[in-house]
Structure formats: structure tokens, C-alpha cells
C-alpha atoms as one frame of an Amber mdcrd trajectory, in Angstrom:
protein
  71.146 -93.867  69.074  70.118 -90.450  69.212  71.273 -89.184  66.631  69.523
 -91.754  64.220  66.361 -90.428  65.351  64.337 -88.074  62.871  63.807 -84.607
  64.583  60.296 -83.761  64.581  60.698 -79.863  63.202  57.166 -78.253  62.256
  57.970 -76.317  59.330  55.088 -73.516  58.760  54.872 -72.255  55.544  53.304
 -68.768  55.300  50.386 -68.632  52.622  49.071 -65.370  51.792  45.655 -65.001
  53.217  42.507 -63.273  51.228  43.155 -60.420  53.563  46.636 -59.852  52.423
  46.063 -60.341  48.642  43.307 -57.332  49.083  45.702 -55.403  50.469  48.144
 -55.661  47.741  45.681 -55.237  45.287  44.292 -52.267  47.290  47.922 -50.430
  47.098  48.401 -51.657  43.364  45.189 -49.799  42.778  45.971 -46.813  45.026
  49.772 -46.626  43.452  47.869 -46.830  39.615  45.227 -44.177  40.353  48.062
 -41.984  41.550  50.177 -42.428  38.332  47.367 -42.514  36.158  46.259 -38.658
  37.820  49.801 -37.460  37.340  49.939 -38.213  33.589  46.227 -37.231  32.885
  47.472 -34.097  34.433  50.705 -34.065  32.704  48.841 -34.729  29.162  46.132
 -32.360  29.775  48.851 -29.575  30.585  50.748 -30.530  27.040  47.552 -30.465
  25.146  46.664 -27.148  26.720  49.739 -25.900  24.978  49.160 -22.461  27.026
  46.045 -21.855  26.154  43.259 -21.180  28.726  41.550 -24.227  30.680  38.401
 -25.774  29.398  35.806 -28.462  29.561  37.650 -30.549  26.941  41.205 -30.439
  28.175  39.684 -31.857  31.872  37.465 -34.219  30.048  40.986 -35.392  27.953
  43.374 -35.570  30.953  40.461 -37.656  32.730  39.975 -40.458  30.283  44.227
 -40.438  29.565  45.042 -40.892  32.977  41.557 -43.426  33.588  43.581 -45.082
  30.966  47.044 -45.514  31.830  45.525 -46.450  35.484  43.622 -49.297  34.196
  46.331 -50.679  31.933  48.676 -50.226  35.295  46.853 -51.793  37.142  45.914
 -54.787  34.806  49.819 -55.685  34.170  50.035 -55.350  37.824  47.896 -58.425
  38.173  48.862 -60.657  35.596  52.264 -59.601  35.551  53.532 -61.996  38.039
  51.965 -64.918  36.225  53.780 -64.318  33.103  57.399 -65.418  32.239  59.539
 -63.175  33.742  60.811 -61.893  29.911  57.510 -61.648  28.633  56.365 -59.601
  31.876  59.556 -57.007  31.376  58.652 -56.938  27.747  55.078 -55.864  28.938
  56.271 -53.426  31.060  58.913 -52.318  28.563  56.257 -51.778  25.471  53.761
 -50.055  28.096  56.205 -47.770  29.232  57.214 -47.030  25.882  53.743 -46.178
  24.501  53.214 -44.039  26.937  56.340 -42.016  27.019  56.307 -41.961  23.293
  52.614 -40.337  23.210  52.914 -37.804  25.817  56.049 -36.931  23.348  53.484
 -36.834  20.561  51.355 -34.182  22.079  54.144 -31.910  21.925  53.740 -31.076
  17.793  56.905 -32.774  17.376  57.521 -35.514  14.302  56.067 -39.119  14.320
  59.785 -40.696  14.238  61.179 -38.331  17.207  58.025 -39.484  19.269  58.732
 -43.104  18.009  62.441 -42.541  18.969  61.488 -41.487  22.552  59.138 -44.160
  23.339  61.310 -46.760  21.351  64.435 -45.559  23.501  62.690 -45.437  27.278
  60.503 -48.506  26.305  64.185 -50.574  26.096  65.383 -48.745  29.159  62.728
 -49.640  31.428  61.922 -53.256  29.691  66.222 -53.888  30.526  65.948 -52.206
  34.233  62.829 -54.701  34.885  64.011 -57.554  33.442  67.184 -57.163  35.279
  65.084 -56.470  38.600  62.380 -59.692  37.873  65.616 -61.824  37.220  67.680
 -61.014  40.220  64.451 -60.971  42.855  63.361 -64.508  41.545  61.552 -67.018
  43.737
């Protein structure tokens, strides 16, 4: 009657410890600061528009990319507790804001810049919806 005995299996379920939630955070905030330097830089060199370097352009591409870091790294922490459409949708519209004012800064019309953001604010909001839908728990 072996084989009407239970098996006693120990099943260990890994829980994320304090230490490993800082460290997520910790590269979530690394990875932000990074993006958020590249498009202060990238907005700072579009407002420039060629002209020589001053005090206000640094001071501009500072708080843009202190910004976009902070709003990065905020939907990167309550991201995952959304609804997996209302998180791509986040990511989508932030995206799209983004892309679409960087496009603004180059002189050209409100509705191109609109166009822009509108069209790489669906691509990206699609790609992570399609990506938060396929990796779910």
C-alpha cells in the first residue's frame, strides 16, 4: 500500500527578499537616470539649434531629462501593479509625449509633432502590451 501513501515533497517557494527588491529598484533607478541624461542631452542639443552653449540650454537639458527620469522611474514602480492594458497604455501615452515633444523642439507644426508622438505612442503601447501579455504570471 505504498502507493496510497501521500509523498511528503517540501515545496519552497522563493519570495523576493528586501535585498532583492532594492536591487531592482536600484537598476530601475540606474536604467532611468541613464535615459533621462540621454534625452536631457538630446533636448538640450535640439534647443541649441546650433547656436553656441550656454547656462540656459544646460540648465534646460537638466530639468528635461530630471524629468523624464522621474516619470521613468515612477511607472517603473507602479507599473506592475496595474492591469496589464492600463500599464501598456501608460507606457504607450509616456512614450508618446515624449517623442512627440522632442519633435516639437524642432520648429516644426503642432499636428506633425502630434502625429509623431500619436504614431510611436501606439507603437510602443502595442509592442508592450503584446510583451506584458505573453510574459504573464
Amino acid at each position: 500500500m505504498a502507493h496510497a501513501a501521500p509523498t511528503a515533497s517540501r515545496r519552497y517557494h522563493h519570495r523576493p527578499t528586501a535585498a532583492a527588491t532594492d536591487h531592482t529598484a536600484r537598476n530601475a533607478l540606474v536604467r532611468a537616470l541613464l535615459a533621462g541624461l540621454v534625452y536631457g542631452v538630446w533636448a538640450a542639443f535640439i534647443k541649441r539649434q546650433m547656436g553656441p552653449v550656454d547656462a540656459g540650454n544646460v540648465f534646460y537639458g537638466i530639468l528635461c531629462g530630471a524629468i523624464f527620469a522621474g516619470i521613468m522611474f515612477a511607472l517603473h514602480q507602479v507599473g506592475p501593479r496595474l492591469m496589464r492594458e492600463v500599464h501598456a497604455t501608460a507606457y504607450g501615452a509616456f512614450t508618446g509625449i515624449a517623442a512627440g515633444y522632442l519633435h516639437s523642439l524642432t520648429n516644426s507644426s503642432v499636428l506633425k509633432s502630434t502625429v509623431v508622438g500619436l504614431f510611436v505612442g501606439i507603437g510602443v503601447g502595442a509592442t508592450a502590451f503584446y510583451r506584458y501579455y505573453t510574459r504573464e504570471n
